[in-house]
C-alpha positions as CSV (number, residue, x, y, z in Angstrom):
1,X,1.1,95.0,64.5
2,X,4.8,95.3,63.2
3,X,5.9,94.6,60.0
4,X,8.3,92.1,62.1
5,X,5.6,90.6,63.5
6,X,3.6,90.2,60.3
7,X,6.7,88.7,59.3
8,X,7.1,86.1,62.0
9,X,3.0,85.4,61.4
10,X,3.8,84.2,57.9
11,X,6.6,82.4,58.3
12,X,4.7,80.3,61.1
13,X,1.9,79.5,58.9
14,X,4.4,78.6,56.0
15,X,6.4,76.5,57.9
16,X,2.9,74.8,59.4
17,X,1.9,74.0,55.9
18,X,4.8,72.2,55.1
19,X,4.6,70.6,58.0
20,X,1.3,69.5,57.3
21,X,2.2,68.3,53.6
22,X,4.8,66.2,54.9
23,X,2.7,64.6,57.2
24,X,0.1,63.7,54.5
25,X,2.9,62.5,52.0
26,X,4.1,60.1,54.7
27,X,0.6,58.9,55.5
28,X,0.3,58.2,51.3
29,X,3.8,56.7,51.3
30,X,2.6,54.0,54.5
31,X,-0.8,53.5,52.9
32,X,1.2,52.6,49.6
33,X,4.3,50.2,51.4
34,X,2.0,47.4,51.4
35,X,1.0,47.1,47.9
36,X,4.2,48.5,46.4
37,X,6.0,44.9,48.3
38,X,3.3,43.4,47.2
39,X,3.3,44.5,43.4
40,X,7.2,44.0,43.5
41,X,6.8,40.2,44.8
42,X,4.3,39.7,42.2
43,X,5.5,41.1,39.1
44,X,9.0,39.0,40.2
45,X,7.1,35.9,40.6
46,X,5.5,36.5,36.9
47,X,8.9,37.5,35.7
48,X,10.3,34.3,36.6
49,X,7.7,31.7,35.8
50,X,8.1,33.6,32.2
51,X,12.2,33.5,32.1
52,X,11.5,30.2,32.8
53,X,8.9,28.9,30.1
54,X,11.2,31.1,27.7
55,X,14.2,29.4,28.6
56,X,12.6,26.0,28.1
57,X,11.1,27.3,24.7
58,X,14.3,28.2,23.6
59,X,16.1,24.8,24.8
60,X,13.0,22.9,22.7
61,X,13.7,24.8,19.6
62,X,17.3,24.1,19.8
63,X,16.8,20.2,20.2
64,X,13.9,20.5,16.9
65,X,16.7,22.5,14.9
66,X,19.2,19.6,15.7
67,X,16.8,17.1,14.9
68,X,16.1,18.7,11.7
69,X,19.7,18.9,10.5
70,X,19.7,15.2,10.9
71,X,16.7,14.7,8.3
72,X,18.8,16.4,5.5
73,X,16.0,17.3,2.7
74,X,12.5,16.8,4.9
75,X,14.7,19.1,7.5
76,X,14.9,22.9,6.4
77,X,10.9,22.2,5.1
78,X,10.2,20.7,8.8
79,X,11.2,24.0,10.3
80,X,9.4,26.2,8.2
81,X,6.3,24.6,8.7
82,X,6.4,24.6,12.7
83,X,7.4,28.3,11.9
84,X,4.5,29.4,10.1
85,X,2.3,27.7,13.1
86,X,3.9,29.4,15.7
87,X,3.9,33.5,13.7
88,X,0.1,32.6,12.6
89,X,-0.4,31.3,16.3
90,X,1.4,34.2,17.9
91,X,0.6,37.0,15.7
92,X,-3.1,35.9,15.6
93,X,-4.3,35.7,18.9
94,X,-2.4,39.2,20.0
95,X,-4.2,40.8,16.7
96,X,-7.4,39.0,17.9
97,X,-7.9,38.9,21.4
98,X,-5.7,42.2,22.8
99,X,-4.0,44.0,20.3
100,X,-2.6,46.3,22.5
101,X,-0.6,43.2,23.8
102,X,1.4,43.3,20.1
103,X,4.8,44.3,20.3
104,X,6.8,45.7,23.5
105,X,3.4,47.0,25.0
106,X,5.5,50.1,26.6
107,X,3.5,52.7,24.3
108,X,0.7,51.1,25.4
109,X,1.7,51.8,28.9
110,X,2.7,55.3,28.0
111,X,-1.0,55.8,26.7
112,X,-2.4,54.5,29.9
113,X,-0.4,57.1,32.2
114,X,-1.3,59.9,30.1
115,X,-5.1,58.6,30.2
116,X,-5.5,58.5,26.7
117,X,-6.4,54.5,26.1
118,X,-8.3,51.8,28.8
119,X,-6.2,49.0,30.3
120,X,-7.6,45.5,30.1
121,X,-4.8,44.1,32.3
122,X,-6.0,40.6,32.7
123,X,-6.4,40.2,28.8
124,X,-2.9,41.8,28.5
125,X,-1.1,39.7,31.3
126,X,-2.8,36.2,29.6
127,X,-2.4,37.0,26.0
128,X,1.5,38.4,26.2
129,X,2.6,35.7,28.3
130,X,0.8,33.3,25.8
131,X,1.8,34.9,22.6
132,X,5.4,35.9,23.6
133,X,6.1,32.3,24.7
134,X,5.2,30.7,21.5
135,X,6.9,33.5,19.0
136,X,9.8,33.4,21.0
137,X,10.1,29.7,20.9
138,X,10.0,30.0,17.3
139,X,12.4,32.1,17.5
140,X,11.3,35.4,16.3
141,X,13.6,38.4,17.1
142,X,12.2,39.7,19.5
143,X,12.8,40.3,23.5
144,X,11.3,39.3,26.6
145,X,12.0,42.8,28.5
146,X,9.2,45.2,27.2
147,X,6.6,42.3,27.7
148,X,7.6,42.2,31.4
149,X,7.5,45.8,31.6
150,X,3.9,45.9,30.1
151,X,2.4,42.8,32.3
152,X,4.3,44.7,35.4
153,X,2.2,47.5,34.8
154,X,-1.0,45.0,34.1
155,X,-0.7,43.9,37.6
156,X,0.0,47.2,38.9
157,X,-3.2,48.2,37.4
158,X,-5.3,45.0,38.9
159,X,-3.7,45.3,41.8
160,X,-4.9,49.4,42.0
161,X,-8.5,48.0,41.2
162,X,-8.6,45.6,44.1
163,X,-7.8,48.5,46.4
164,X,-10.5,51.3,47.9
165,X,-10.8,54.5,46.2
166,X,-10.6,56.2,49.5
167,X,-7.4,54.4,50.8
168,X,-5.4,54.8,47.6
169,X,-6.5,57.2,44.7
170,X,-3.8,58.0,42.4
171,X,-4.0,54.4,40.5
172,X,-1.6,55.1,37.7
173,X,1.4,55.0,40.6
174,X,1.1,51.7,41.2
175,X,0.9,51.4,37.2
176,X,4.2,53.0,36.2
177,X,6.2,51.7,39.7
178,X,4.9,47.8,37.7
179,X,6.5,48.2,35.0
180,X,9.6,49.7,36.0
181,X,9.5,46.7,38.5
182,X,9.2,44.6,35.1
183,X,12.0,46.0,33.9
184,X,14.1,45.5,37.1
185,X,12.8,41.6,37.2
186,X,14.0,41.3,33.4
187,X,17.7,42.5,33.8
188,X,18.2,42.1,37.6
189,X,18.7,45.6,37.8
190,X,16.7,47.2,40.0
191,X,18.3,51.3,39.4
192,X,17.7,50.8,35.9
193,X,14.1,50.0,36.4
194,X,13.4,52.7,38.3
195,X,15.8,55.3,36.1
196,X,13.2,54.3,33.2
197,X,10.5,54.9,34.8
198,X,11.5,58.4,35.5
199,X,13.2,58.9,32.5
200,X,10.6,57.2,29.9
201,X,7.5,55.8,31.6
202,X,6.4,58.8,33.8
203,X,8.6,62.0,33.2
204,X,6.1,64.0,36.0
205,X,7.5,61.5,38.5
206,X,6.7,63.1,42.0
207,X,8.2,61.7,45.2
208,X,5.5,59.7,46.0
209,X,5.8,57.6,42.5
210,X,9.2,57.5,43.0
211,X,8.7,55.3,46.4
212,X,6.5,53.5,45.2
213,X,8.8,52.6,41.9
214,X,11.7,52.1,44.2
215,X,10.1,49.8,46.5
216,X,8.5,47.7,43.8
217,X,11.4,47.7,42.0
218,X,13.5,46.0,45.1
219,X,11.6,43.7,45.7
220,X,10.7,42.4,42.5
221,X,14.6,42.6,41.7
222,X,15.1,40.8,44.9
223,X,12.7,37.4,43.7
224,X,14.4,37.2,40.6
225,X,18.0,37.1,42.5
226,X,16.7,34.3,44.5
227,X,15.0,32.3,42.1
228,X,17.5,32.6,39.4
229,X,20.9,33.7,41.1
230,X,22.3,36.7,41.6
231,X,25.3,36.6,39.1
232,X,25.4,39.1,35.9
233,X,23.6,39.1,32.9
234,X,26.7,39.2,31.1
235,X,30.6,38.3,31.8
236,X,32.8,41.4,31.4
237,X,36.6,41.0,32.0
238,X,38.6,44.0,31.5
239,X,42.1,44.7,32.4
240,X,41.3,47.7,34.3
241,X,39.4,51.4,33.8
242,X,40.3,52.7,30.2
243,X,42.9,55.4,30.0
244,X,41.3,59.1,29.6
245,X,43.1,59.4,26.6
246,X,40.7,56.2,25.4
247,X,37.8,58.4,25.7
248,X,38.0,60.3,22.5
249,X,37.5,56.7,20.6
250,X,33.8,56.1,22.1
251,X,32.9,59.7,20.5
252,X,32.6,58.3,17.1
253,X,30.7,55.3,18.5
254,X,28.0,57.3,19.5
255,X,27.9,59.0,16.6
256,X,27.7,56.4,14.9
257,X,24.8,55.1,16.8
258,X,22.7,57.7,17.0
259,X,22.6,57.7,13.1
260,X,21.7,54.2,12.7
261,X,19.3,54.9,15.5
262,X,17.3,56.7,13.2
263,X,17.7,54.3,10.7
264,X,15.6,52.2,12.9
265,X,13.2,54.0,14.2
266,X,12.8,55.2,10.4
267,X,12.7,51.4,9.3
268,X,10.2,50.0,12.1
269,X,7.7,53.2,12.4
270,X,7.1,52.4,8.3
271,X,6.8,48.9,8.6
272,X,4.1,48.8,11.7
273,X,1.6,49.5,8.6
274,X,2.3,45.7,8.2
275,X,-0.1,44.4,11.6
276,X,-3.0,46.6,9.9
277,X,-2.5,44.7,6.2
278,X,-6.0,43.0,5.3
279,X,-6.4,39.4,6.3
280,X,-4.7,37.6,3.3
281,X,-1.9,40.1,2.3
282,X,-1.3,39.6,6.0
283,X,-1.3,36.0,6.0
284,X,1.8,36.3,3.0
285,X,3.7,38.9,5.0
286,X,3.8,36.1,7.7
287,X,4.3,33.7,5.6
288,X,7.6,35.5,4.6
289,X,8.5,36.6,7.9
290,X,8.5,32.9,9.2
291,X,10.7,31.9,5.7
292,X,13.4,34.3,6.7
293,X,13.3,33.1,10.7
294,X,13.7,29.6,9.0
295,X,16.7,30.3,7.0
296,X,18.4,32.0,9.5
297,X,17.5,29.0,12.1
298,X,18.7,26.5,9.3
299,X,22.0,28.8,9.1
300,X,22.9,30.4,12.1
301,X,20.7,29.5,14.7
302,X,22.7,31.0,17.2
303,X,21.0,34.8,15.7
304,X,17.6,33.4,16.7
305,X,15.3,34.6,19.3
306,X,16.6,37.7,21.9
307,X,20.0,37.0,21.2
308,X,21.4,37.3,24.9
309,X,23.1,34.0,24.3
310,X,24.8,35.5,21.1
311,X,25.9,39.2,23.3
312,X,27.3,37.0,25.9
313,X,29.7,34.8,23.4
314,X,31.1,38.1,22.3
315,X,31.5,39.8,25.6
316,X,33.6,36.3,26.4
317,X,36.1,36.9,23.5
318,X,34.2,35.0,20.5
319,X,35.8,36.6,17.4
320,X,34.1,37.9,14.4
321,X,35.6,39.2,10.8
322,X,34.5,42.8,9.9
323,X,32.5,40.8,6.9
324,X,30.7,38.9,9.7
325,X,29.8,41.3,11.7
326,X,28.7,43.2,9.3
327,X,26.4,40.6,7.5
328,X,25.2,39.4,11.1
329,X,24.2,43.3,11.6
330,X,21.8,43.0,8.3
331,X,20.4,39.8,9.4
332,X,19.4,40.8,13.1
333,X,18.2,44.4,11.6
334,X,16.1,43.2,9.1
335,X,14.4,40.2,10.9
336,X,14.1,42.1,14.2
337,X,12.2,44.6,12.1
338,X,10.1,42.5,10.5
339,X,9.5,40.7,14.2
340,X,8.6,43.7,15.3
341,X,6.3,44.5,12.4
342,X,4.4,41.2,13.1
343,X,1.6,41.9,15.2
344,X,2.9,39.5,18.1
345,X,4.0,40.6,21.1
346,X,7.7,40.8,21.8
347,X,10.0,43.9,22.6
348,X,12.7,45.6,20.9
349,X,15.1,45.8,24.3
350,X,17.3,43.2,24.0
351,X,17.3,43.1,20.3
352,X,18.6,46.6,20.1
353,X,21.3,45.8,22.7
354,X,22.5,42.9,20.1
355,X,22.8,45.5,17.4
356,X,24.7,47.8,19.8
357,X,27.0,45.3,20.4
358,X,27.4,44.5,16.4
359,X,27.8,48.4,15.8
360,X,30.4,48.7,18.7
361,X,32.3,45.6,17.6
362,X,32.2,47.2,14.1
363,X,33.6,50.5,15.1
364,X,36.2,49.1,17.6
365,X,37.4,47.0,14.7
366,X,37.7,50.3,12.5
367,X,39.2,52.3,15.5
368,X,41.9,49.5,15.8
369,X,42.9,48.9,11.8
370,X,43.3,52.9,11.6
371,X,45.1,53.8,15.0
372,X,47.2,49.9,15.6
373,X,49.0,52.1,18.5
374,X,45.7,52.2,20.5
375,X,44.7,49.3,22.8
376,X,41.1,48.7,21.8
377,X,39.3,45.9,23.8
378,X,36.6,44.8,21.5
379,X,34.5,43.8,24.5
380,X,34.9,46.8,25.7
381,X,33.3,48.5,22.4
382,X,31.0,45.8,22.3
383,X,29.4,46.3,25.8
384,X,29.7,50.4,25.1
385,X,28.3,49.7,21.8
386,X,25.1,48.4,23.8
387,X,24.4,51.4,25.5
388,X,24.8,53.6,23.1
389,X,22.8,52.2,20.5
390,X,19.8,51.6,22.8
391,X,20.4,55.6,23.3
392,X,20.3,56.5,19.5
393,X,17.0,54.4,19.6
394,X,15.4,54.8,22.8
395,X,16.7,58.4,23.8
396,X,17.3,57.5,27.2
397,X,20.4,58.0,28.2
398,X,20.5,57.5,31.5
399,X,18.8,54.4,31.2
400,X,21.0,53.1,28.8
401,X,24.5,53.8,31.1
402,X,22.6,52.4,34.3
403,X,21.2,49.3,32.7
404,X,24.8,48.1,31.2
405,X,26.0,49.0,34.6
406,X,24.2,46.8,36.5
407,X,24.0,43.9,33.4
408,X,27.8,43.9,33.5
409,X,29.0,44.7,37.6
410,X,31.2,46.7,36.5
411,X,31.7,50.5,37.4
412,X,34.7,50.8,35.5
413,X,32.4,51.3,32.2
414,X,30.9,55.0,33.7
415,X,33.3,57.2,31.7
416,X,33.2,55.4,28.1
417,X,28.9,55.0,28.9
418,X,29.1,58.5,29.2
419,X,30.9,59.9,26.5
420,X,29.5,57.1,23.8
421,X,25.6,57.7,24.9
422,X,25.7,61.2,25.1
423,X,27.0,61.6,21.7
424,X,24.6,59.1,20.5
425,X,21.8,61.6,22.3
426,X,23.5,64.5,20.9
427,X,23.4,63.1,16.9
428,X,19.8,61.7,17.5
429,X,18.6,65.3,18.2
430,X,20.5,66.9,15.4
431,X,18.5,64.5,13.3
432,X,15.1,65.1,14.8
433,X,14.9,61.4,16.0
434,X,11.7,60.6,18.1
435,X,12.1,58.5,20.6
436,X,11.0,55.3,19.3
437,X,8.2,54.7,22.0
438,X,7.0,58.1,21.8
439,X,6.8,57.8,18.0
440,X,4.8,54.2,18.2
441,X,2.7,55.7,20.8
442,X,2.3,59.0,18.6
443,X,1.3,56.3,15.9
444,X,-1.4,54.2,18.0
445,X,-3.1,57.2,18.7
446,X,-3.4,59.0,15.4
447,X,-4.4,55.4,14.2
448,X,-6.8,54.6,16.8
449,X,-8.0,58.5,18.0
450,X,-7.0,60.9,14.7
451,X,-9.1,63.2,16.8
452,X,-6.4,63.8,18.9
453,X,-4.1,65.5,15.9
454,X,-6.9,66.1,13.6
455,X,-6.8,70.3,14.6
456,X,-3.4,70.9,16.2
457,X,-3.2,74.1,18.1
458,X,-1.8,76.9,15.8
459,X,2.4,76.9,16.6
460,X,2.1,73.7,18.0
461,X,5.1,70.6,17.8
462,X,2.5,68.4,16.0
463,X,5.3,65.8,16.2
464,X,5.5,65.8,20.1
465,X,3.6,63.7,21.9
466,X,4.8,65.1,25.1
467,X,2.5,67.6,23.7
468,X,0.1,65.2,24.0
């Protein structure tokens, strides 16, 4: 036999096994179009009934704050005790009955995909509906998002348990393609759900996942639109693209982020010490969460809750002083912290978009004072601001620039995304910023499973838990 013919012999097997592994990765990809539409309808349905009860939450605390401002004296004392119930309610029966329900739940999710902690998915799905409705009422800091994300990859979990092993084997699939689905339901953006679910939930992401993430994601995307509309999240008018020469202004901005990005993860990664506190120091630190939620409600309860409400009058020209901005800043910082630091289960998305916002409102204003013959749009900053804060935090870039995308319609914003979140990526790695999931999660587990970093490998990142 030739070498030619050796030749030809190899290339025909090689092209027959690539044959045959296409054929097998359609087969998984028709076996998994059922329950991918299904999972997406689902997790949208969920995502709704929860917008919904949130919405009506909200509204109710609104009409008890007004009510409460008509009482005079009894009034400010009215709202702190109905906030103490609802953090002691909240806090207590995540803590009790799922704590791995407190908080956002994505390093929870994380854990799960790497196979390093169990999912109880119908005790998740109850308790952070349950728990997340009544803090949120109250009006704790914190956002509906990351609790969508975690009970979209709760049902992609139950869902993978109702079907047979041998028609569908890889069950963490169908739990990363939920949660980005989550995501997508929460921000009617289905690209940014599946962007984070390569970019932060499952980083080995093969073509297979990402079907099943894009599907899901769809179609989950797609019940939201027609159960709640399909217009924006948030209102963006701008006069047109910004000038190149416009560009160099958003550098600072994500400078600027990325450093008070590690401010917060700093500030929250201490302060999760705060859910483990014994039973009565705990009962004080919620005591004196729910004071500060009360002044702030008996103040300015327009900083309550997520503060979508709060983005959106910005984005539509409401007008801050520097002084105010910066003082509003403090306020959501400290209080989304200590929301955060609870024990009840509510996510840090949309609350980190509000500070974005604050910090790009903050630098525009500085931009404009130093250089007057600039034309700054403070909207502009604002919505850029968004991005590239969640950036500096989250360490997601792409995330980040698709998300505000979608949240605003607007395709004008790629170029000042870009050059603001990239920065922001850039400063966070100078300081040696984990990601602020991958730090919880790196937190959990040397709380829950010290095993797991009790004899790192010799020259191994003990601070990576990609490593993990």
């Amino acid at each position: 036999m030739t070498g030619f013919q050796e030749f030809k012999i190899i290339k025909k097997n090689k092209l027959k096994s690539a044959y045959d592994r296409s054929l097998l990765l359609d087969r998984q990809r028709h076996h998994l179009l059922e329950p991918a539409v299904l999972l997406g309808l689902m997790t949208g349905a969920v995502s709704v009934f929860f917008h919904l009860s949130l919405d009506y939450g909200e509204a109710l605390r609104s009409r008890v704050i007004d009510f409460a401002h008509e009482l005079d004296t009894a009034g400010p004392w009215i709202i702190m005790s109905l906030t103490v119930i609802a953090v002691f309610l909240s806090a207590g029966l995540a803590i009790r009955f799922s704590p791995e329900a407190s908080g956002s739940g994505i390093p929870h999710l994380k854990a799960v995909l790497l196979g390093l902690r169990p999912f109880r998915w119908t005790r998740v799905l109850g308790v952070k509906f349950i728990s997340m409705l009544i803090g949120g009422s109250a009006g704790l800091m914190l956002g509906r998002e990351g609790p969508t994300v975690h009970m979209g990859g709760a049902i992609g979990q139950g869902l993978a348990n109702s079907l047979p092993e041998k028609v569908f084997k890889e069950r963490s699939v169908l739990v990363a393609a939920g949660g980005g689905a989550g995501l997508a339901a929460a921000f009617n953006s289905p690209l940014a759900g599946l962007v984070f679910v390569l970019e932060e939930l499952d980083s080995r992401c093969s073509s297979f996942e990402f079907f099943a993430a894009a599907i899901s994601c769809l179609t989950a995307d797609m019940v939201c639109r027609l159960a709640l509309g399909q217009y924006p999240t948030f209102h963006l008018v701008i006069a047109g693209t910004p000038p190149l020469d416009m560009l160099i202004a958003f550098l600072p901005l994500g400078i600027v982020s990325g450093l008070l990005g590690f401010l917060f993860n700093r500030t929250l990664l201490t302060t999760q010490s705060l859910i483990s506190l014994p039973f009565w120091p705990r009962c004080v630190w919620w005591i004196v969460l729910a004071a500060m939620v009360s002044t702030v409600a008996w103040l300015t309860p327009d900083l309550l809750g997520s503060g979508q409400g709060f983005v959106n009058g910005i984005i539509e020209g409401k007008v801050l002083t520097p002084q105010t901005v910066l003082l509003f800043f403090i306020i959501r910082f400290i209080v989304t912290i200590g929301s955060s630091s609870s024990g009840a289960a509510g996510g840090i998305f949309m609350p980190v978009l509000v500070l974005g916002a604050l910090v790009g409102l903050g630098v525009g204003g500085i931009i404009k004072l130093l250089f007057p013959e600039l034309s700054v749009d403070l909207k502009l900053f604002a919505v850029v601001g968004m991005a590239s804060y969640f950036t500096g935090v989250v360490q997601a870039p792409l995330t980040g620039v698709v998300l505000i995308i979608e949240m605003t319609g607007n395709y004008m914003l790629i170029l000042p995304l870009l050059v603001a979140c990239f920065s922001a990526q850039i400063a966070a790695d100078w300081l040696g910023v984990m990601p602020v999931y991958d730090a919880l999660l790196e937190n959990d587990i040397r709380k829950n499973n010290p095993d797991k970093f009790a004899q790192p490998d010799e020259g191994a990142d003990d601070n990576s838990i990609k490593d993990t």
